[in-house]
BAVOFI-582563 format. One record per residue (C-alpha): residue number from 1; x, y, z. Coordinates in nm, 2 decimals. Each point is the difference from the previous one (the first is absolute). Layout:
# BAVOFI-582563
  resi       X       Y       Z
   NUM       X       Y       Z
...
# end
This chain:
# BAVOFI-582563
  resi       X       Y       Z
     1   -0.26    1.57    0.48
     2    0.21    0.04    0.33
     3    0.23   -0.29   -0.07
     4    0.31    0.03   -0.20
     5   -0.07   -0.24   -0.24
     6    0.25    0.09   -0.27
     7    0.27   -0.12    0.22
     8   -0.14   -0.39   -0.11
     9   -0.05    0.03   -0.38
    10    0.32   -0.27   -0.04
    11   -0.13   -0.26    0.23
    12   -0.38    0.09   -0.02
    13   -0.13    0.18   -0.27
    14    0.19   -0.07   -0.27
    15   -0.06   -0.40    0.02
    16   -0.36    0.10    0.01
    17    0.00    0.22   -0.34
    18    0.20   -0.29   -0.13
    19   -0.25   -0.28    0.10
    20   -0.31    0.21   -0.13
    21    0.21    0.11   -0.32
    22    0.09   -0.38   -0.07
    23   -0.35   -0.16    0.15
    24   -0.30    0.27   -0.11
    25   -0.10    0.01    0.40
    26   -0.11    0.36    0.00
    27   -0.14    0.15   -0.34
    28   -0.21    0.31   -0.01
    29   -0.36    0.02    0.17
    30    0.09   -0.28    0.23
    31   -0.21   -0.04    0.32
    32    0.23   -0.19    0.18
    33   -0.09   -0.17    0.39
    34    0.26   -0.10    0.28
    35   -0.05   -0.25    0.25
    36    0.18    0.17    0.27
    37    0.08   -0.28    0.23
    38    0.18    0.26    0.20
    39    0.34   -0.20   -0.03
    40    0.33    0.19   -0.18
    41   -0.05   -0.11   -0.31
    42   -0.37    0.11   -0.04
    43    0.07    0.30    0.19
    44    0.28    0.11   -0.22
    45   -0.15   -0.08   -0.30
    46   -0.31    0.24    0.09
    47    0.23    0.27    0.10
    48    0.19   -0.04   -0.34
    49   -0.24   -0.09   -0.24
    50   -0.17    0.38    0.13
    51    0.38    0.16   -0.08
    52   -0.05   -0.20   -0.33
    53   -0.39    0.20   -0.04
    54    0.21    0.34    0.06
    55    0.29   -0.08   -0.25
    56   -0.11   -0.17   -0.28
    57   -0.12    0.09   -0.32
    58   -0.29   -0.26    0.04
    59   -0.30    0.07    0.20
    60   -0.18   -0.27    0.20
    61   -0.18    0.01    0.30
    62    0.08   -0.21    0.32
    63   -0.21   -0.13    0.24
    64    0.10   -0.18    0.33
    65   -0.17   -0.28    0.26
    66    0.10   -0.18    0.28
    67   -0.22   -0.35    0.05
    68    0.05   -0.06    0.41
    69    0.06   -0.35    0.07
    70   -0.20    0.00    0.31
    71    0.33    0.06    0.20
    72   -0.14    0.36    0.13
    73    0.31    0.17   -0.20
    74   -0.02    0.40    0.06
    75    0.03    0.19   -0.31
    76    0.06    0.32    0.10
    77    0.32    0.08   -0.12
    78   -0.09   -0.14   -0.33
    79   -0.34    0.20   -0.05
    80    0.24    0.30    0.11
    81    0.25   -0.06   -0.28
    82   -0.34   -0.05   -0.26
    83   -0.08    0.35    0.11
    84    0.35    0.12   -0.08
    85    0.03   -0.11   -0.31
    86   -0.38    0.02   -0.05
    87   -0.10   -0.34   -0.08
    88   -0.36   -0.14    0.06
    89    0.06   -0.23    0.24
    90   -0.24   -0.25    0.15
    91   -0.02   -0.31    0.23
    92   -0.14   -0.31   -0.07
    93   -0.10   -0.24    0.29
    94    0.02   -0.39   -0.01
    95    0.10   -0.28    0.23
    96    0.21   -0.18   -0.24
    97    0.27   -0.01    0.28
    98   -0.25   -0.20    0.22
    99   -0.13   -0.20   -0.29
   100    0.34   -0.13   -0.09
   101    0.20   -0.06    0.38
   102   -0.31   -0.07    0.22
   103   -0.31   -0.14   -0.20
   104    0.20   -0.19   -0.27
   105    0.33   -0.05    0.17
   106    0.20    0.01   -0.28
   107    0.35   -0.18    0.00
   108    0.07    0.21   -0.27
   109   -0.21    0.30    0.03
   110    0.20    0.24   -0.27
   111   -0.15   -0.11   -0.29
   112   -0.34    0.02    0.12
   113    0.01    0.32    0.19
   114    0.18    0.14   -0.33
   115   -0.28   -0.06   -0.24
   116   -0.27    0.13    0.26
   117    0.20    0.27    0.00
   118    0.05    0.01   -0.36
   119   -0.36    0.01   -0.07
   120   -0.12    0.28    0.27
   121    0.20    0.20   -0.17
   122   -0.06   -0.03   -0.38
   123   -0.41    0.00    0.11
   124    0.09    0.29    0.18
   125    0.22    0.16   -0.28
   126   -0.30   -0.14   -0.28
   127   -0.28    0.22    0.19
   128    0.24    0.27    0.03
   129    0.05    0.06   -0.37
   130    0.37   -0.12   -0.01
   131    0.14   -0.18   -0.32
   132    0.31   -0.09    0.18
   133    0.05   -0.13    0.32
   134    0.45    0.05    0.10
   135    0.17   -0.22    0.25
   136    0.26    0.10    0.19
   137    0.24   -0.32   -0.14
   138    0.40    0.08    0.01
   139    0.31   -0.19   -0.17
   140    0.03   -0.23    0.28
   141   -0.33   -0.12    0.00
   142    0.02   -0.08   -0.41
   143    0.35   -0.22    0.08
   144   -0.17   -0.13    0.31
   145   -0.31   -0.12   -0.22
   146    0.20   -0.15   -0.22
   147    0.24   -0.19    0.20
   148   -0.34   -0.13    0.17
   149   -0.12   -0.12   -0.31
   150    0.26   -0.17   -0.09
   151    0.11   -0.15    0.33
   152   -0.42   -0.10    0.08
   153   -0.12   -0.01   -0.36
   154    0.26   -0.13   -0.22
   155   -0.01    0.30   -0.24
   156    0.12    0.37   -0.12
   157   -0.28    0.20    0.11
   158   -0.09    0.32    0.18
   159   -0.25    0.26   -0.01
   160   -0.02    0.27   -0.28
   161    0.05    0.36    0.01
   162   -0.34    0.06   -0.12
   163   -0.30   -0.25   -0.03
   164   -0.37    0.04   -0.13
   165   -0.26   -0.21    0.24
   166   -0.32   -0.06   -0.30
   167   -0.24   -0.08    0.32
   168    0.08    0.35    0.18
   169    0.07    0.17   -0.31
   170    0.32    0.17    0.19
   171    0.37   -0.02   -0.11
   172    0.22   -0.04    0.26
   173    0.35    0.18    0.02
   174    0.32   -0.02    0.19
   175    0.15    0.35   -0.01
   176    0.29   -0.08    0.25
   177    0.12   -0.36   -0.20
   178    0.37    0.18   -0.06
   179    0.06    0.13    0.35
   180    0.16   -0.17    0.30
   181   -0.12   -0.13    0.31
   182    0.33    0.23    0.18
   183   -0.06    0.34   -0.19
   184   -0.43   -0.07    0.07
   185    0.10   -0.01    0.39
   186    0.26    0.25   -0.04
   187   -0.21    0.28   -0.15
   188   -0.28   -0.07    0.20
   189    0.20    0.06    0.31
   190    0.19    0.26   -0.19
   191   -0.39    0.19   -0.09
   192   -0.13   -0.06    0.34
   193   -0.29   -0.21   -0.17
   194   -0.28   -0.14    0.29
   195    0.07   -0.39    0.00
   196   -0.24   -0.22    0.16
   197    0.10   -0.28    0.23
   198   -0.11   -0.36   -0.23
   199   -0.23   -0.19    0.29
   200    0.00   -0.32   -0.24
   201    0.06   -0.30    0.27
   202    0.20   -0.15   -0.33
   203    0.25    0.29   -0.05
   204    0.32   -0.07   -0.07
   205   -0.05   -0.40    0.02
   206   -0.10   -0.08   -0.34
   207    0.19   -0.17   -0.28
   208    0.02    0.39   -0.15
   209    0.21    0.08    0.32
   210    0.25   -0.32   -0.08
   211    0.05    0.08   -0.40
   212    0.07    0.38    0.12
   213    0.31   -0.12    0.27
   214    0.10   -0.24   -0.28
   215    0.04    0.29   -0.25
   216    0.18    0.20    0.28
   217    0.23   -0.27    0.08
   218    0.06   -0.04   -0.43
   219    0.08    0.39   -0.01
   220    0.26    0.00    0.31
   221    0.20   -0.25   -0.23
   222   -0.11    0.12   -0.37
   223   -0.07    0.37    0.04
   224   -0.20    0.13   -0.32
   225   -0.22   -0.36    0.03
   226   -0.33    0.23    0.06
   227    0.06    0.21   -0.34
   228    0.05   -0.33   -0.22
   229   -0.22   -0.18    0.11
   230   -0.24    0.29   -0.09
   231    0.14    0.00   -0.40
   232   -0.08   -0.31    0.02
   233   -0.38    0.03    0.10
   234    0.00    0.35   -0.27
   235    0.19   -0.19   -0.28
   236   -0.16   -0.31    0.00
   237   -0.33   -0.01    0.21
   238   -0.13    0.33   -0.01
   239    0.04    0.07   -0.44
   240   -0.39   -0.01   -0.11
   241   -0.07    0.26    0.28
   242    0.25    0.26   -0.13
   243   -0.14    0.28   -0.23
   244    0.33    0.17   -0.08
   245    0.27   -0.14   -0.19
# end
């Protein structure tokens, strides 16, 4: 690869042996699909889960989609970067951007447009012959999760490291779960990664978007906040995923 990506084994790589280690997320003979959404956090974890397919001791396959929203997104640089790192890569169209803002005129539109999403891309991954399907999830979004569940739900909940879905008989993993938000942006600017411009009408005005500046405002005054509020996820919400000791 043409990247230096041994410079990022603290921040990156090593989190990622870690959460697969502790979680089972990539075993041997795994077929695994990204939705590559084109943002940082898909982006990077394509580019690193293919370092991961070179370096480990495991041997999996990877497999790599983009499902466009109907918002005319160019994938150019992204199909480029496939090629590099030779990926299959593959586009699927839909106009689940339409759908949600124009035909349905959703006042909350995320939750919709994420399971459409969702679901193009585990059919896509099911007729592909992928077991697993990974999602480009980071520390900030598990706290972020959680703080919305408790704040909107009234409990101590937040997605799993790894999840089985019995209908599309595809286990879903979240390779990035122990890397940050700052070192995902970082190293993508760092690697020179393609990053797609996000055409959502609702970006950056969702309840997401608040929980994140409260959690930056929490760290200013209580630096270290991010990494205990992760123990606490790992130590007390995350135990019957673990498959190490």
């Amino acid at each position: 690869m043409k990247r230096n990506w041994r410079a990022y084994n603290k921040e990156l790589f090593a989190p990622m042996r870690r959460a697969s280690r502790d979680y089972g997320l990539i075993e041997a003979g795994d077929c695994i699909g990204i939705g590559l959404s084109g943002g940082k956090d898909s982006t990077l974890l394509l580019y690193s889960l293919a370092v991961l397919q070179k370096t480990l001791p495991t041997p999996f396959q990877i497999k790599a989609m983009s499902v466009d929203l109907g918002w005319e997104n160019d994938y150019t640089a992204h199909r480029s970067l496939c090629e590099e790192l030779a990926i299959p890569f593959e586009v699927v169209p839909s106009n689940i951007g339409p759908i949600v803002f124009e035909e349905r005129q959703e006042k909350n539109p995320c939750s919709l447009c994420a399971r459409m999403r969702r679901g193009a891309v585990n059919n896509w991954a099911a007729a592909n012959g992928c077991n697993k399907v990974a999602l480009g999830h980071h520390l900030d979004d598990v706290i972020e999760t959680l703080l919305m569940s408790l704040f909107f739900e009234g409990r101590l909940h937040t997605f799993a490291p790894r999840a089985y879905l019995s209908r599309a008989d595809l286990t879903v993993i979240r390779p990035l779960v122990f890397v940050k938000e700052a070192d995902i942006r970082r190293i993508v600017r760092k690697l020179d990664l393609p990053i797609m411009h996000n055409a959502c009408p609702a970006d950056g005005f969702t309840k997401r978007s608040e929980e994140k500046a409260l959690i930056a405002q929490l760290a200013k005054e209580n630096p270290g906040i991010r990494d205990r509020m992760m123990h606490a996820v790992t130590s007390s919400l995350w135990t019957s995923y673990q498959t190490t000791s």
